[in-house]
mmCIF file of the N, C-alpha and C atoms, coordinates in Angstrom:
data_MODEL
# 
_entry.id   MODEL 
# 
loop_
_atom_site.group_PDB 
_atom_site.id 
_atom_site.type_symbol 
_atom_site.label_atom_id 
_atom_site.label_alt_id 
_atom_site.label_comp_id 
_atom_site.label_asym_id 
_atom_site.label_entity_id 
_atom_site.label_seq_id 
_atom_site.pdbx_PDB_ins_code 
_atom_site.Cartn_x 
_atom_site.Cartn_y 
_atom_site.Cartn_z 
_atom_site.occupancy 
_atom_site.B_iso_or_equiv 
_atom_site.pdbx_formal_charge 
_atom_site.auth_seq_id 
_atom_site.auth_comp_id 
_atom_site.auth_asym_id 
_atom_site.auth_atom_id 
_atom_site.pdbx_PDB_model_num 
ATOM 1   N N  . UNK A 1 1  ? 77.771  106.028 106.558 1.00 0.00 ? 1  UNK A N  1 
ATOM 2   C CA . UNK A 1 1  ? 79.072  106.120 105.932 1.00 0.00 ? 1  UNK A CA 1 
ATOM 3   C C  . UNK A 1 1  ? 79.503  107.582 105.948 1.00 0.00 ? 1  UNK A C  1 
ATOM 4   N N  . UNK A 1 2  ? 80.688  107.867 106.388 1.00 0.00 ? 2  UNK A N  1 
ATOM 5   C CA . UNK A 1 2  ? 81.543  109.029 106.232 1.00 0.00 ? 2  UNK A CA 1 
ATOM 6   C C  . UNK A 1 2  ? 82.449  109.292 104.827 1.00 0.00 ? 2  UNK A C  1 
ATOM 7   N N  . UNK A 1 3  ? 82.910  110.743 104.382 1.00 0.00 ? 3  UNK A N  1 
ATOM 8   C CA . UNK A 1 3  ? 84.045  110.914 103.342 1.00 0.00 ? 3  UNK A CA 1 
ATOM 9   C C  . UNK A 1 3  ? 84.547  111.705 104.422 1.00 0.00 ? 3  UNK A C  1 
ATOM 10  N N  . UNK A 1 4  ? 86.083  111.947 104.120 1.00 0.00 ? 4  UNK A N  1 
ATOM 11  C CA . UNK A 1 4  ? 86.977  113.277 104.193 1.00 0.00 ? 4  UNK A CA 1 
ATOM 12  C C  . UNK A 1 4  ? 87.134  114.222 103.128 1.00 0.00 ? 4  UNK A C  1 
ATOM 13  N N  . UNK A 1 5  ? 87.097  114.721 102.611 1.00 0.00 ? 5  UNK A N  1 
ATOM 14  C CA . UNK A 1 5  ? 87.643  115.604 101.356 1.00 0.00 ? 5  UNK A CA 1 
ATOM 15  C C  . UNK A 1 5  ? 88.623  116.524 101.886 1.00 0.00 ? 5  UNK A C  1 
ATOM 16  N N  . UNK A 1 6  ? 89.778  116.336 101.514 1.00 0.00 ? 6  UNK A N  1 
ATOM 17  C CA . UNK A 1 6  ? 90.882  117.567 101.881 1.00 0.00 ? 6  UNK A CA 1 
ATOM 18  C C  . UNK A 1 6  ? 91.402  117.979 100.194 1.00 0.00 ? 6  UNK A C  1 
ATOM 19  N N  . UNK A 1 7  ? 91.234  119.879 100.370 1.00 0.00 ? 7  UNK A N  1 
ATOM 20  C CA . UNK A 1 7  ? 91.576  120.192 99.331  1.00 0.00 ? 7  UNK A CA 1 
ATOM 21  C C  . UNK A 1 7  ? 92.228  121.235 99.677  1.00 0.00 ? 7  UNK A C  1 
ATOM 22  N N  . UNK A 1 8  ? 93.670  120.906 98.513  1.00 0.00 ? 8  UNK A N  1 
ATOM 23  C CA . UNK A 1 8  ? 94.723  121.811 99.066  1.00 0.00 ? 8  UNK A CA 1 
ATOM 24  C C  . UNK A 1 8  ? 94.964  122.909 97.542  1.00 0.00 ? 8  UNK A C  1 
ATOM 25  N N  . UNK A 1 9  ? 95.662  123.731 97.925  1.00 0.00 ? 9  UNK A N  1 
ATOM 26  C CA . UNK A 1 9  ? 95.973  124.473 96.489  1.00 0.00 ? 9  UNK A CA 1 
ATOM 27  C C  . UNK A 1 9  ? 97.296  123.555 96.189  1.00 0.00 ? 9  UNK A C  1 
ATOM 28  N N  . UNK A 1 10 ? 97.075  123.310 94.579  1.00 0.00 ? 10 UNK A N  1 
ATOM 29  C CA . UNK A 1 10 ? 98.042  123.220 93.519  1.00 0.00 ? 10 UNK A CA 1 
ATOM 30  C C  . UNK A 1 10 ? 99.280  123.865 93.968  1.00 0.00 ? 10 UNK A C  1 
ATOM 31  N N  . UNK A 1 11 ? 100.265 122.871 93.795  1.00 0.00 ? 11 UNK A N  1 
ATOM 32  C CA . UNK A 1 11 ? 101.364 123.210 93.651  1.00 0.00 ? 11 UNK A CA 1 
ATOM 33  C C  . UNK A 1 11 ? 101.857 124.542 93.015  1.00 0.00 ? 11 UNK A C  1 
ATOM 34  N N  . UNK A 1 12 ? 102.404 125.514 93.202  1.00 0.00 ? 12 UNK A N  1 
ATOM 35  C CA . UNK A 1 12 ? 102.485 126.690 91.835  1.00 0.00 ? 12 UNK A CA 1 
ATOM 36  C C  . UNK A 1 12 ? 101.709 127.896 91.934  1.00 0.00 ? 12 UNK A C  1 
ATOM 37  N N  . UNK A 1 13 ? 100.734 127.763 93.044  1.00 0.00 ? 13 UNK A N  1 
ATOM 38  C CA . UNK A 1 13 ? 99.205  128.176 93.296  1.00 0.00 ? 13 UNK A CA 1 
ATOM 39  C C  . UNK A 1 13 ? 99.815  129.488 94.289  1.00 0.00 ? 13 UNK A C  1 
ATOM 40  N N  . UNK A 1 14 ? 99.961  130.678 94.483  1.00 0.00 ? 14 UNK A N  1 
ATOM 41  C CA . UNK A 1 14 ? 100.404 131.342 95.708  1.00 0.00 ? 14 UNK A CA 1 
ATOM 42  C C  . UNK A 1 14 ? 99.199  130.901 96.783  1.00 0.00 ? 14 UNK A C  1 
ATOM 43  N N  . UNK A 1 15 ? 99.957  131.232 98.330  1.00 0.00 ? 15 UNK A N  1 
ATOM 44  C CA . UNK A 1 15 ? 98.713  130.788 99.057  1.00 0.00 ? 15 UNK A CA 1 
ATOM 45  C C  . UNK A 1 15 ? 99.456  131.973 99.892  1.00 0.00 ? 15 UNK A C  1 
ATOM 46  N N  . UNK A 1 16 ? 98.651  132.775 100.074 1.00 0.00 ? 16 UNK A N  1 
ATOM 47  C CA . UNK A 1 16 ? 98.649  134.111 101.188 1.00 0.00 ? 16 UNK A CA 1 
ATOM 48  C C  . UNK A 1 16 ? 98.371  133.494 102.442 1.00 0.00 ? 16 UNK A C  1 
ATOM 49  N N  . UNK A 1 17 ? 97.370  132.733 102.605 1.00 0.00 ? 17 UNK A N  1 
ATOM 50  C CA . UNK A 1 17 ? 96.920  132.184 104.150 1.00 0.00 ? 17 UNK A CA 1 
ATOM 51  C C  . UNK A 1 17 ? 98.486  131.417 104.759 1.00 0.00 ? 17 UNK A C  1 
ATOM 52  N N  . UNK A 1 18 ? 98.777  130.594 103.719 1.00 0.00 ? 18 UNK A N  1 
ATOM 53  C CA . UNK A 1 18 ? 99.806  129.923 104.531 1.00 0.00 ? 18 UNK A CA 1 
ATOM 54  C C  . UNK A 1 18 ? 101.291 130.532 104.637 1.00 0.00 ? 18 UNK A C  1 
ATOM 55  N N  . UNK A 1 19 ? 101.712 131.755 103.682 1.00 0.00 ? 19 UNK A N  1 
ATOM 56  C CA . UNK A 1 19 ? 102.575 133.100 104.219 1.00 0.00 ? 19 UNK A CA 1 
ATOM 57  C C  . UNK A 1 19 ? 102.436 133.291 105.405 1.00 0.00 ? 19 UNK A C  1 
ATOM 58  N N  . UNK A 1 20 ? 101.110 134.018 105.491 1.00 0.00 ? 20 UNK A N  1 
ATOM 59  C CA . UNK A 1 20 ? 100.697 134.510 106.931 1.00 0.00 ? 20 UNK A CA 1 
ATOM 60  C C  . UNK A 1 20 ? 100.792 133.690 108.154 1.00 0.00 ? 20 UNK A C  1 
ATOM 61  N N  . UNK A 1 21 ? 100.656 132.359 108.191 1.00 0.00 ? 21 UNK A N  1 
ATOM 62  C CA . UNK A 1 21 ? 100.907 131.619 109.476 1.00 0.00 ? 21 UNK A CA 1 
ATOM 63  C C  . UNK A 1 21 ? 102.361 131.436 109.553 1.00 0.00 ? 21 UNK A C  1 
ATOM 64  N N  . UNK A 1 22 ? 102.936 131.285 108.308 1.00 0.00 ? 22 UNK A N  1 
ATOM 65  C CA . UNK A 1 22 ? 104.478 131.256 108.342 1.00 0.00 ? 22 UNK A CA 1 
ATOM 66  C C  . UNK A 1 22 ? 105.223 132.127 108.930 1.00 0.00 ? 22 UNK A C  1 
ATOM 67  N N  . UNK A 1 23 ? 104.805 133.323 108.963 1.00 0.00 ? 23 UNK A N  1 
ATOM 68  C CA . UNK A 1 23 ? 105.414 134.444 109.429 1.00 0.00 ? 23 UNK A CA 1 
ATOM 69  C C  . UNK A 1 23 ? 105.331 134.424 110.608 1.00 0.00 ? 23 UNK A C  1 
ATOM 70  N N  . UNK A 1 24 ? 104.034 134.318 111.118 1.00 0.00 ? 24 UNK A N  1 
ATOM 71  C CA . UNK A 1 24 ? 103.416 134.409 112.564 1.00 0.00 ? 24 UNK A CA 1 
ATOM 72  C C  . UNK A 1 24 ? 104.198 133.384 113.195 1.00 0.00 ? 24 UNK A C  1 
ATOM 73  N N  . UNK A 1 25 ? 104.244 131.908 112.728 1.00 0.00 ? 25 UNK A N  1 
ATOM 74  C CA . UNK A 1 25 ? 104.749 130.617 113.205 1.00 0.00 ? 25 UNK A CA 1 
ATOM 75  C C  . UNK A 1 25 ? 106.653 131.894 113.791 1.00 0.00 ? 25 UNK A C  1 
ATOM 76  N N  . UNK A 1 26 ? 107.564 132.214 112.672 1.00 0.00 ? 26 UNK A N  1 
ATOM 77  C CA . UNK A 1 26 ? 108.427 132.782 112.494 1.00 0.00 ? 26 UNK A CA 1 
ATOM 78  C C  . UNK A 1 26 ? 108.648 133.602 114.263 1.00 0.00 ? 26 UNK A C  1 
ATOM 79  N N  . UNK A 1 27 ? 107.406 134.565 113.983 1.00 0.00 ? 27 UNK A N  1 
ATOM 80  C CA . UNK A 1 27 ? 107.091 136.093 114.659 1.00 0.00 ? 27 UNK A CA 1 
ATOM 81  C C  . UNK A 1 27 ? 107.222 134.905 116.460 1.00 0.00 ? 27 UNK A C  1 
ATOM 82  N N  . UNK A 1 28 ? 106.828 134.067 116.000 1.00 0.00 ? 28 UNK A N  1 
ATOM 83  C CA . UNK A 1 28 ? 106.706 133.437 117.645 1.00 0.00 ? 28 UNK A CA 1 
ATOM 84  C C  . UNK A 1 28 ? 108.193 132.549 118.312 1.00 0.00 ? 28 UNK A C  1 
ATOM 85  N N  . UNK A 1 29 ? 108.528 132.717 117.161 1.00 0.00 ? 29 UNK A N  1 
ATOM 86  C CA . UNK A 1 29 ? 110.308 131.875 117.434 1.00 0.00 ? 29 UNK A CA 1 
ATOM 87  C C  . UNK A 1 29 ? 110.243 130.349 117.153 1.00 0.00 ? 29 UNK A C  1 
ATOM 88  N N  . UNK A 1 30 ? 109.342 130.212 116.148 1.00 0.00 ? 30 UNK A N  1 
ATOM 89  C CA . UNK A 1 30 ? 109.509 128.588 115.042 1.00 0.00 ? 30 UNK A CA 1 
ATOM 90  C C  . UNK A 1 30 ? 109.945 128.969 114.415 1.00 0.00 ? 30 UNK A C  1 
ATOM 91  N N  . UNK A 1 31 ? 111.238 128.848 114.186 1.00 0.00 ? 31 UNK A N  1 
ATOM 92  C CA . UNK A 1 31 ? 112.108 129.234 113.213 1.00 0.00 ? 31 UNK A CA 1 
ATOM 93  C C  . UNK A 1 31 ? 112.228 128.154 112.266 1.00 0.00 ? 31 UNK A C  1 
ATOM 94  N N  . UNK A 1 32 ? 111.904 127.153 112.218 1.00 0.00 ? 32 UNK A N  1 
ATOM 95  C CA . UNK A 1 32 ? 112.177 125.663 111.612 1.00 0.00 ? 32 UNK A CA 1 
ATOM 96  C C  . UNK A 1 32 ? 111.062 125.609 110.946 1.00 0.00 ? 32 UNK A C  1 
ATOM 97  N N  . UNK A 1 33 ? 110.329 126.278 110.392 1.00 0.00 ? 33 UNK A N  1 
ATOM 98  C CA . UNK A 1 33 ? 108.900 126.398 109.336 1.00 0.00 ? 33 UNK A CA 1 
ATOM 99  C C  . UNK A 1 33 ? 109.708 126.700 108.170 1.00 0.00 ? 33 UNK A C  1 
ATOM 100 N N  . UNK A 1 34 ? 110.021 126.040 107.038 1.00 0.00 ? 34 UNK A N  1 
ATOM 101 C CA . UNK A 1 34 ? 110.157 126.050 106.222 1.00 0.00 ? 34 UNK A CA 1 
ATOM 102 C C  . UNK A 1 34 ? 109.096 126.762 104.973 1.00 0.00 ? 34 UNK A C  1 
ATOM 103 N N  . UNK A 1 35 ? 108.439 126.036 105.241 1.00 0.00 ? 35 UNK A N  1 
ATOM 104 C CA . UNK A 1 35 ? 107.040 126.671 104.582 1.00 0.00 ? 35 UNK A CA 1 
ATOM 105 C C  . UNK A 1 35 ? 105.502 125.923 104.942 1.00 0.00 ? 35 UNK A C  1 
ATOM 106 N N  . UNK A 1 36 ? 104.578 127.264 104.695 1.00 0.00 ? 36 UNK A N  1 
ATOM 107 C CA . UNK A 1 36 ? 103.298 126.447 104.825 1.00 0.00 ? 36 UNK A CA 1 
ATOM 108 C C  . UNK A 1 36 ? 101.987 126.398 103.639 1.00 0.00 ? 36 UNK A C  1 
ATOM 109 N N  . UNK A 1 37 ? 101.576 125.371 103.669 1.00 0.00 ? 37 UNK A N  1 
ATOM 110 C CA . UNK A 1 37 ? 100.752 125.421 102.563 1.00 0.00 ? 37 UNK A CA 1 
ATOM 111 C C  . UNK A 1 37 ? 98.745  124.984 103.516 1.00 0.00 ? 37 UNK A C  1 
ATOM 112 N N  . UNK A 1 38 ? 98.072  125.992 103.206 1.00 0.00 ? 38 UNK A N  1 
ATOM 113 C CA . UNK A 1 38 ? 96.935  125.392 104.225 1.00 0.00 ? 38 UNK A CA 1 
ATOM 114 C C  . UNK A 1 38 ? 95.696  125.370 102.625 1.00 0.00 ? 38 UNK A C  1 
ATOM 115 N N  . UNK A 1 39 ? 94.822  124.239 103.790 1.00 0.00 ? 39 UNK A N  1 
ATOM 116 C CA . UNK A 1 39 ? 94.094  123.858 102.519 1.00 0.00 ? 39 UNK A CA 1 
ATOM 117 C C  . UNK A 1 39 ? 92.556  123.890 103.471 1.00 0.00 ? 39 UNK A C  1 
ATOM 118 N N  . UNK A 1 40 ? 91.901  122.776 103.218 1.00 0.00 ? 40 UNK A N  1 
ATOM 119 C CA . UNK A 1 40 ? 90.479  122.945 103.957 1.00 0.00 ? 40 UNK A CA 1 
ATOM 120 C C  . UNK A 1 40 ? 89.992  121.233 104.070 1.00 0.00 ? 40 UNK A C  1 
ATOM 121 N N  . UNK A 1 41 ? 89.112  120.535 104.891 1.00 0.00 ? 41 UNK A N  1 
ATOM 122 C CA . UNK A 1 41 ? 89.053  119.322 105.390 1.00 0.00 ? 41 UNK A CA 1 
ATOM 123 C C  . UNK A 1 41 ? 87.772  119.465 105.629 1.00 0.00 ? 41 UNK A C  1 
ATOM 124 N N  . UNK A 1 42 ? 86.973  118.738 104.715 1.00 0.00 ? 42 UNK A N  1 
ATOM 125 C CA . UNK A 1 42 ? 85.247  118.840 104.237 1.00 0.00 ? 42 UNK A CA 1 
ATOM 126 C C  . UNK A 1 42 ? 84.987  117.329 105.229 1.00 0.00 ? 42 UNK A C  1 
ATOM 127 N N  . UNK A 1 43 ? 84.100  117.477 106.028 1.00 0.00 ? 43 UNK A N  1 
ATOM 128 C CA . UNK A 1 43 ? 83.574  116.030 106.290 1.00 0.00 ? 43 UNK A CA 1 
ATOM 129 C C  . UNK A 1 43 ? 82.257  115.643 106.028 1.00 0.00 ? 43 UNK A C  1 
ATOM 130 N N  . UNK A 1 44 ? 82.048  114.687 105.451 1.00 0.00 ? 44 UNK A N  1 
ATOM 131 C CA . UNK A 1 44 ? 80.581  114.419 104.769 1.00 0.00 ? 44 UNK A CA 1 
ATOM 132 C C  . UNK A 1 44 ? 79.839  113.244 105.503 1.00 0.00 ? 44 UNK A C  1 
ATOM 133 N N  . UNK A 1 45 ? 78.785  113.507 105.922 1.00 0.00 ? 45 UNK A N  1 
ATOM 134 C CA . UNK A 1 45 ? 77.864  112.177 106.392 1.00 0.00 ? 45 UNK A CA 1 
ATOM 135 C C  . UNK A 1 45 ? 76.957  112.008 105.168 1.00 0.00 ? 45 UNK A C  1 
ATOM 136 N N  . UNK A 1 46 ? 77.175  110.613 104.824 1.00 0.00 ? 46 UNK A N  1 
ATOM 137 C CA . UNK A 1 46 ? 76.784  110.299 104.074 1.00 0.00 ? 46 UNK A CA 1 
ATOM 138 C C  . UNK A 1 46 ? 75.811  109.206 103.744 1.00 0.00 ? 46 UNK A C  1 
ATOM 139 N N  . UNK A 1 47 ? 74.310  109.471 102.915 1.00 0.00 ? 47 UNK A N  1 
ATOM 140 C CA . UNK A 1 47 ? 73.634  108.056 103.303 1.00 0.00 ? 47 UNK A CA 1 
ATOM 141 C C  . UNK A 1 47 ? 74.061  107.046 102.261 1.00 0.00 ? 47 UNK A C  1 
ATOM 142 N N  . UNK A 1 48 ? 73.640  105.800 102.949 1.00 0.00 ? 48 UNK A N  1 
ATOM 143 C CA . UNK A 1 48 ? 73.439  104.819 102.398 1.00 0.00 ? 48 UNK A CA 1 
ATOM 144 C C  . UNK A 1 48 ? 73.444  104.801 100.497 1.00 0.00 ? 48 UNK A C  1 
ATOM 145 N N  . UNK A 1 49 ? 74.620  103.502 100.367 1.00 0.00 ? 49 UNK A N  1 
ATOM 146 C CA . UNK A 1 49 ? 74.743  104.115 99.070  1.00 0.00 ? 49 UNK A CA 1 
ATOM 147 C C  . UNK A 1 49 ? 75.062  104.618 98.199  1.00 0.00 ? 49 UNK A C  1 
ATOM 148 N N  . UNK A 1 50 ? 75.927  105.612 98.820  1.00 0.00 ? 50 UNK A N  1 
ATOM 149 C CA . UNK A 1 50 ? 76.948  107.096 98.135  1.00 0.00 ? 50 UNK A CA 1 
ATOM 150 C C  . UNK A 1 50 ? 77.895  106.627 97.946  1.00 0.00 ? 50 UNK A C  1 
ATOM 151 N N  . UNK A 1 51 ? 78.126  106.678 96.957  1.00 0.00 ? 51 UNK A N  1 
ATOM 152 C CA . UNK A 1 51 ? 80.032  106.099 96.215  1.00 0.00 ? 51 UNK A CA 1 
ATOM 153 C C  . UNK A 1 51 ? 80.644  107.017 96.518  1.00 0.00 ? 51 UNK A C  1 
ATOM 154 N N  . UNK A 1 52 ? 81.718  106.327 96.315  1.00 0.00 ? 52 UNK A N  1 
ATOM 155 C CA . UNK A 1 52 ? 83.375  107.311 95.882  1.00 0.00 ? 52 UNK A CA 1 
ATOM 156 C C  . UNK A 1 52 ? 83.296  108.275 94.986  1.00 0.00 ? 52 UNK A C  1 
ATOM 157 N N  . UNK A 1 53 ? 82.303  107.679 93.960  1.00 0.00 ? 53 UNK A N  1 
ATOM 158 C CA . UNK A 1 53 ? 82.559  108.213 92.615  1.00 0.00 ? 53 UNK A CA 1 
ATOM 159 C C  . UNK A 1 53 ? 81.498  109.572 92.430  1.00 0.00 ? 53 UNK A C  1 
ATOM 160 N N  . UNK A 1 54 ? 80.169  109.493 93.513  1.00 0.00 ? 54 UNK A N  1 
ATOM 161 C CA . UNK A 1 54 ? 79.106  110.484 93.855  1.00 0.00 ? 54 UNK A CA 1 
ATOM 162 C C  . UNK A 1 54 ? 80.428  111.396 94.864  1.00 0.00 ? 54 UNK A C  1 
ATOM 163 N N  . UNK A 1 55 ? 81.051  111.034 95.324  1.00 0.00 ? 55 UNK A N  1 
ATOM 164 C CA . UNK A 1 55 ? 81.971  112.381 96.079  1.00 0.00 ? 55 UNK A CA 1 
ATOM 165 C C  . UNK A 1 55 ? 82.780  112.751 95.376  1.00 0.00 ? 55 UNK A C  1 
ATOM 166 N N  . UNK A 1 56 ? 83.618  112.076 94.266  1.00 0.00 ? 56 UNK A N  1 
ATOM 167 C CA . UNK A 1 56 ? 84.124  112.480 93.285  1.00 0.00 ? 56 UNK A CA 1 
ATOM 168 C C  . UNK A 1 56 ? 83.569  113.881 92.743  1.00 0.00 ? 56 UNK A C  1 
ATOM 169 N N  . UNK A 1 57 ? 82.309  113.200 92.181  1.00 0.00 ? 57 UNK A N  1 
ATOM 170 C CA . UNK A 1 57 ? 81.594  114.103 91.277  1.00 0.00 ? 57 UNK A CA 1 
ATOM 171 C C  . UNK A 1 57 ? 81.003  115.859 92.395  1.00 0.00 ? 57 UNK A C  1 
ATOM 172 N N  . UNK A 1 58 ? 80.963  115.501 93.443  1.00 0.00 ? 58 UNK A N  1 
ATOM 173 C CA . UNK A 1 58 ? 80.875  116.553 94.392  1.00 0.00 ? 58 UNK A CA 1 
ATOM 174 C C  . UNK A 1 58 ? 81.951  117.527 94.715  1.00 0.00 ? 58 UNK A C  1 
ATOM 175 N N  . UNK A 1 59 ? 83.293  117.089 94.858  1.00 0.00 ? 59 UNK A N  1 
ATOM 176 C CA . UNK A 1 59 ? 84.185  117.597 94.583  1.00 0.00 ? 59 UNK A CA 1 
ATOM 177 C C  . UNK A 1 59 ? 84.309  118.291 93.057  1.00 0.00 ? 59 UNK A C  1 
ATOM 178 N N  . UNK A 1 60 ? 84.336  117.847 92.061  1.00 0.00 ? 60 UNK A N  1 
ATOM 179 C CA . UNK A 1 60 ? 84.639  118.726 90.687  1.00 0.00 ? 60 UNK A CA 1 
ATOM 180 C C  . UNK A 1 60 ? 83.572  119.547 90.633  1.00 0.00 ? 60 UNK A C  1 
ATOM 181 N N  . UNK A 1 61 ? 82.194  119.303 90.845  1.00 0.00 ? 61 UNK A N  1 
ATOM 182 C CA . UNK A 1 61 ? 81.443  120.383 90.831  1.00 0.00 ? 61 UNK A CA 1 
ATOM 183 C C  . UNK A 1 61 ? 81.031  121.458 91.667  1.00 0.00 ? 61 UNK A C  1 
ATOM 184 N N  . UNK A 1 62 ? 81.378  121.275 93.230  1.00 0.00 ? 62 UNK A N  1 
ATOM 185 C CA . UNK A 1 62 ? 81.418  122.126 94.344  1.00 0.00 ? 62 UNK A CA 1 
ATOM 186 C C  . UNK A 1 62 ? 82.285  122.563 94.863  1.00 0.00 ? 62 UNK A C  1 
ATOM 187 N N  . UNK A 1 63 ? 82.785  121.101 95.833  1.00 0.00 ? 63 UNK A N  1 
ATOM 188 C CA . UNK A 1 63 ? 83.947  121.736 97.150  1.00 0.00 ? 63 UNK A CA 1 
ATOM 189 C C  . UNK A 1 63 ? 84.978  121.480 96.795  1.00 0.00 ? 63 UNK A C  1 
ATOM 190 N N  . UNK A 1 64 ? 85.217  121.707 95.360  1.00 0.00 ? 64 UNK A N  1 
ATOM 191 C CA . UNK A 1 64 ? 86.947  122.149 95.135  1.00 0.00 ? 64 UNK A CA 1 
ATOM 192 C C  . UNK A 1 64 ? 87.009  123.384 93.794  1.00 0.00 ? 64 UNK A C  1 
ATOM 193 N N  . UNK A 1 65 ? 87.723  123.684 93.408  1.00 0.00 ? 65 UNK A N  1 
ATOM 194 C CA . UNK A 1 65 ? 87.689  124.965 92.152  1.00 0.00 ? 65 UNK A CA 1 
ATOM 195 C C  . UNK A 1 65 ? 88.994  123.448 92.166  1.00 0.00 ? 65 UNK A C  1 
ATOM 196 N N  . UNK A 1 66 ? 88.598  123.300 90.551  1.00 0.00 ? 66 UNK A N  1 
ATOM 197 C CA . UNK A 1 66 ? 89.781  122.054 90.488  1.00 0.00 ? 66 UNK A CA 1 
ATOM 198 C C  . UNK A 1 66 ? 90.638  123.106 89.404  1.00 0.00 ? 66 UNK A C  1 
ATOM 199 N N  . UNK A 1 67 ? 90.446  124.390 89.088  1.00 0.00 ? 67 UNK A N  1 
ATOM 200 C CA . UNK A 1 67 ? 91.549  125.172 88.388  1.00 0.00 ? 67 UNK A CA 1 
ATOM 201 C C  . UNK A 1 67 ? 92.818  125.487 89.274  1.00 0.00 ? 67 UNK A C  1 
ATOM 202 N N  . UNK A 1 68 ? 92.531  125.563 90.277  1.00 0.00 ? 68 UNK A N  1 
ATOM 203 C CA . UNK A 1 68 ? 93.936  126.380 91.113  1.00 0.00 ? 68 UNK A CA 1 
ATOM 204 C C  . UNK A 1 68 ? 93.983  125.338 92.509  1.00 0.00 ? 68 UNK A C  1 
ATOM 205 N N  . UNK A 1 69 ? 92.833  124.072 93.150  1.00 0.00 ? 69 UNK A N  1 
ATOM 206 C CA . UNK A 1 69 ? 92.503  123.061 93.781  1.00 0.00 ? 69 UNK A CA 1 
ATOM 207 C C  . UNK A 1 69 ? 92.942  121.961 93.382  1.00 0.00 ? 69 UNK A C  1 
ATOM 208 N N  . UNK A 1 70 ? 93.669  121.416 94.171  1.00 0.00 ? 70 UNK A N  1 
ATOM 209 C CA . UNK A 1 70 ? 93.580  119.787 94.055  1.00 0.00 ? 70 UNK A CA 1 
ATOM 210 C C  . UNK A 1 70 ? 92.475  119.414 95.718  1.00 0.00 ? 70 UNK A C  1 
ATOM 211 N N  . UNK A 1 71 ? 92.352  117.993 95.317  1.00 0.00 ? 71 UNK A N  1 
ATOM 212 C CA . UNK A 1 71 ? 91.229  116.909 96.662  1.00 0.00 ? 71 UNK A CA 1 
ATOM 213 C C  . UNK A 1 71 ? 91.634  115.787 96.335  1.00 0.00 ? 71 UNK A C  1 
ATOM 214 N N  . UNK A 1 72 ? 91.570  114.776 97.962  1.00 0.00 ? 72 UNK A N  1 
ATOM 215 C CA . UNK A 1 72 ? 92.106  113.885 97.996  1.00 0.00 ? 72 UNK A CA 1 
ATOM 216 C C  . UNK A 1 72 ? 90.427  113.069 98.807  1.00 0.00 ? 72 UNK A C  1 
ATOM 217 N N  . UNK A 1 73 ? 89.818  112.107 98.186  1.00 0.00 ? 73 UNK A N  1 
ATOM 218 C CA . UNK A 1 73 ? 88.667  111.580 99.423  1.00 0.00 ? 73 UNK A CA 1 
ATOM 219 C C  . UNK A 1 73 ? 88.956  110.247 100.106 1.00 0.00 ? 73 UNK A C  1 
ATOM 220 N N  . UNK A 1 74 ? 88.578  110.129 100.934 1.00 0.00 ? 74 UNK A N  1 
ATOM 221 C CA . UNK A 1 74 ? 88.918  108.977 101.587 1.00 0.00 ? 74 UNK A CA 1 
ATOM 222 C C  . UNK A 1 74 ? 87.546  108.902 102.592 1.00 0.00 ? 74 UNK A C  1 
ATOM 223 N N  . UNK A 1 75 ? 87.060  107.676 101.502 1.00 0.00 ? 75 UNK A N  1 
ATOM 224 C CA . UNK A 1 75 ? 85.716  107.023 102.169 1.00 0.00 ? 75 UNK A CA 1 
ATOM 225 C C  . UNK A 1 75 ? 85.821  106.071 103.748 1.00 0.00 ? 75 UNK A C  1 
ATOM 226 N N  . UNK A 1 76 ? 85.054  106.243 104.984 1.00 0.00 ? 76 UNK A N  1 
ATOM 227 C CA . UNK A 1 76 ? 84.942  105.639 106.047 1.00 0.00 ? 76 UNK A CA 1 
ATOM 228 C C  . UNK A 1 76 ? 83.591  105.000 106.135 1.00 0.00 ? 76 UNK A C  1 
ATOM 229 N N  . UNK A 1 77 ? 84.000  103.513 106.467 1.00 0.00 ? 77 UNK A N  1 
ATOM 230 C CA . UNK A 1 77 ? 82.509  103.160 106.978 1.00 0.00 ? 77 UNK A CA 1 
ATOM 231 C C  . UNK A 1 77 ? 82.054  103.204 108.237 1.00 0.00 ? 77 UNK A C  1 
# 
């Protein structure tokens, strides 16, 4: 069994990384970038067994800072 975990910053959150591609996107003549927001895309192999709710709990305690982080998981079999 597989997860995804994608965790993006909070709404409200400044994100310097995604300025910087904005500009660059800009600097290259995409002018139609409104804005960008970049986040990060965790993939987990997972054994036998492992809930939603065990990646849940992996997320709040590791691969997200849920202060200034939001995560979204989406289990694959």
């Amino acid at each position: 069994m597989k997860a995804t975990v994608t965790v993006m910053l909070k709404s409200g959150v400044l994100d310097p990384q995604g300025e910087a591609v904005k500009s660059a996107l800009g600097s290259l003549g995409f002018d139609g970038v409104a804005g960008v927001r970049q986040g990060k895309v965790i993939e987990l192999d997972l054994a036998q067994g492992t809930t939603q709710a065990d990646v849940t709990a992996m997320c709040e305690k590791l691969l997200a800072n849920t202060v200034i982080e939001s995560y979204r998981v989406e289990m694959h079999p």
